[in-house]
C-alpha positions, -999 to 999 in steps of 0.1 A, spaced: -459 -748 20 -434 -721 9 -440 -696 -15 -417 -712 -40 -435 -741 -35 -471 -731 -41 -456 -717 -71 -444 -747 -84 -475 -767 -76 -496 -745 -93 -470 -748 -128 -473 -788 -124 -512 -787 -124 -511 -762 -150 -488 -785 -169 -502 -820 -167 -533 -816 -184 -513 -799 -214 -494 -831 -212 -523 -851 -210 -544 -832 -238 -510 -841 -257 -506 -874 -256 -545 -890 -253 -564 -854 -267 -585 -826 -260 -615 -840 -240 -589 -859 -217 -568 -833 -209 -601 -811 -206 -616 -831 -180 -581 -834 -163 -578 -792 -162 -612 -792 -147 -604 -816 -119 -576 -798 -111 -592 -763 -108 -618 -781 -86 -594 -788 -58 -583 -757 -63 -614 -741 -54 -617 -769 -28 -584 -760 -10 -599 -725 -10 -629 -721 4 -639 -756 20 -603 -766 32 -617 -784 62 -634 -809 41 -602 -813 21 -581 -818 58 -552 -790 45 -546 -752 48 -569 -751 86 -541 -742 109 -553 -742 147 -586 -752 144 -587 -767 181 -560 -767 212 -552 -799 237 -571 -795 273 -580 -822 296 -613 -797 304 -640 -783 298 -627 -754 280 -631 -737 248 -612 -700 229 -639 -678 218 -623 -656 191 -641 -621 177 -634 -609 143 -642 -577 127 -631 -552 150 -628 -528 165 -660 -515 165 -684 -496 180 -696 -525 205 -665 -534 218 -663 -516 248 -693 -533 258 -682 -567 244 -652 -563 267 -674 -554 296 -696 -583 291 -664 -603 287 -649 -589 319 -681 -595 338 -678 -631 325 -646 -636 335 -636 -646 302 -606 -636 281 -611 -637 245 -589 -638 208 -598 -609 184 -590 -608 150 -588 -567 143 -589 -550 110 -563 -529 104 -582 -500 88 -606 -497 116 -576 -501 144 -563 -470 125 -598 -450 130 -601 -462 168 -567 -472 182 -574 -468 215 -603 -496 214 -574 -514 201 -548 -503 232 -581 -512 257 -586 -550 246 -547 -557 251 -552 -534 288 -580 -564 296 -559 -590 292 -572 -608 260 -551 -615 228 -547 -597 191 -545 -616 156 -544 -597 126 -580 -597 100 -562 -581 70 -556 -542 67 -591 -538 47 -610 -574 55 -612 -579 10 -638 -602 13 -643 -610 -20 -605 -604 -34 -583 -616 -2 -584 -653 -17 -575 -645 -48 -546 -625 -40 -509 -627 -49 -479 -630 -22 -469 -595 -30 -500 -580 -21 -509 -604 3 -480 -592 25 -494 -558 18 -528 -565 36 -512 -586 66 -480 -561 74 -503 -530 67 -525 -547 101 -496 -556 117 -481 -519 115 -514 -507 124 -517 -529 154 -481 -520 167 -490 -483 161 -518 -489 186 -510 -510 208 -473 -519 211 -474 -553 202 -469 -576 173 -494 -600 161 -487 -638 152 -523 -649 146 -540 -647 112 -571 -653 104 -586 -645 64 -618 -628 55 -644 -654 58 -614 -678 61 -608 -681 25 -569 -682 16 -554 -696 -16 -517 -714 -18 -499 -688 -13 -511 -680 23 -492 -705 42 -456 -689 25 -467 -654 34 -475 -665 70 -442 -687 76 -420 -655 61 -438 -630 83 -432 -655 117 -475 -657 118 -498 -686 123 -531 -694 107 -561 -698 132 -594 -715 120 -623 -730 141 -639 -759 146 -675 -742 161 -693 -715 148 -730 -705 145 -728 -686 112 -741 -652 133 -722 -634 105 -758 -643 85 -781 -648 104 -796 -625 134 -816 -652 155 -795 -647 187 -812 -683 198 -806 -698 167 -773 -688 163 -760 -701 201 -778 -733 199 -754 -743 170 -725 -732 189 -731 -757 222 -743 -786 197 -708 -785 181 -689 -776 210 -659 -803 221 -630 -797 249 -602 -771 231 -630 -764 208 -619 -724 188 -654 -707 189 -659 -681 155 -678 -649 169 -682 -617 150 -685 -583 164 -702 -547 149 -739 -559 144 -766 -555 170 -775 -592 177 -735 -600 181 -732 -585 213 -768 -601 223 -751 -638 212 -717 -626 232 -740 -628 262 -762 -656 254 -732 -679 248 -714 -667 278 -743 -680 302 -748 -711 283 -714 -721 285 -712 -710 324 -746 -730 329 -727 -761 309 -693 -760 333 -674 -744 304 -643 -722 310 -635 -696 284 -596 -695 280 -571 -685 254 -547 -716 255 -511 -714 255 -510 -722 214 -528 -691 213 -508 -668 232 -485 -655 203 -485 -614 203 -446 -599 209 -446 -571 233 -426 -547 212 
């Protein structure tokens, strides 16, 4: 969906329950309005269970393999998160913030050296705000990564992925204008919550499927601990960690 587009979609759910409210009264066109807003809030933060707005959530293999992808970083851990990755034999996608690739760019230079791939996590990862946010200053906090991450590390990222994965109607526009894609997941084990390193891994390998994206963070104590844990599960299960082809979208620059 273009920009113009989300634009206009959001006038002609705007309008119809004026229309409604018109022609058949308040309560109607109330009820109407209310509907609206909650697919609204749907298509925000549960698109999955609304099929729209989830990008790559999964890649074809005739294997068993599976992406893991790191967000958050970089951070303190992720020299060790790359040696554990390394000792693995396992190339991973990470989703880097563009404030903290400015405060440690050569972290940043170092995960591109070992052969994995970049995305871009927003310039200042707006939790609570990216969702809500405007094209204008959407493109703000995707180019301001981007720059950052060229700065760094000579190369231009085409995978997005939003704070928490919330993104409104507009994000699809902003994302086909700057040449990105959107990148989802389809397993995860909610370690952005919750600290039980077992707990955490065991929901990973219950939901895991060939080409399945795996959502890991980085920066806390435990997420280096689950790195590991995961790693030697998935070896013990005859599971390859790859970055697929669909996946492979930086520009050398």
């Amino acid at each position: 969906m273009s920009i113009r587009a989300a634009w206009v979609l959001l006038a002609v759910l705007h309008t119809i329950p004026v229309i409604v409210g018109l022609r058949f009264g308040m309560l109607p066109g109330l009820a109407v309005m209310v509907v609206f807003h909650l697919l609204l809030v749907a298509a925000i933060f549960l698109p999955v269970l609304l099929g729209i707005g989830c990008g790559v959530r999964r890649f074809h293999t005739d294997g068993r393999e599976v992406c893991i992808t790191i967000d958050d970083g970089p951070t303190a851990d992720t020299a060790e998160v790359l040696s554990i990755l390394d000792h693995a034999n396992a190339k991973a996608l990470f989703f880097l913030i563009g404030a903290r690739v400015a405060e440690e760019p050569a972290l940043c230079l170092r995960i591109v050296a070992g052969g994995h791939e970049l995305g871009n996590h927003t310039m200042t990862h707006a939790t609570a705000l990216f969702w809500s946010l405007l094209p204008s200053a959407q493109m703000r906090e995707i180019s301001g990564a981007t720059a950052e991450i060229e700065r760094a590390a000579g190369v231009y990222p085409r995978l997005f992925r939003a704070p928490v994965g919330f993104r409104n109607l507009f994000n699809a526009g902003v994302l086909r204008a700057l040449g990105m894609r959107y990148v989802g997941w389809s397993a995860r084990g909610f370690d952005g919550i919750d600290t039980n390193v077992e707990r955490v891994v065991s929901r990973i390998m219950r939901s895991l499927q060939p080409g399945a994206i795996i959502l890991l963070h980085q920066g806390r104590p435990h997420h280096v601990a689950v790195l590991r844990r995961l790693l030697a599960e998935l070896h013990s299960g005859g599971w390859s960690v790859v970055i697929p082809e669909v996946l492979r979208a930086h520009t050398l620059r």
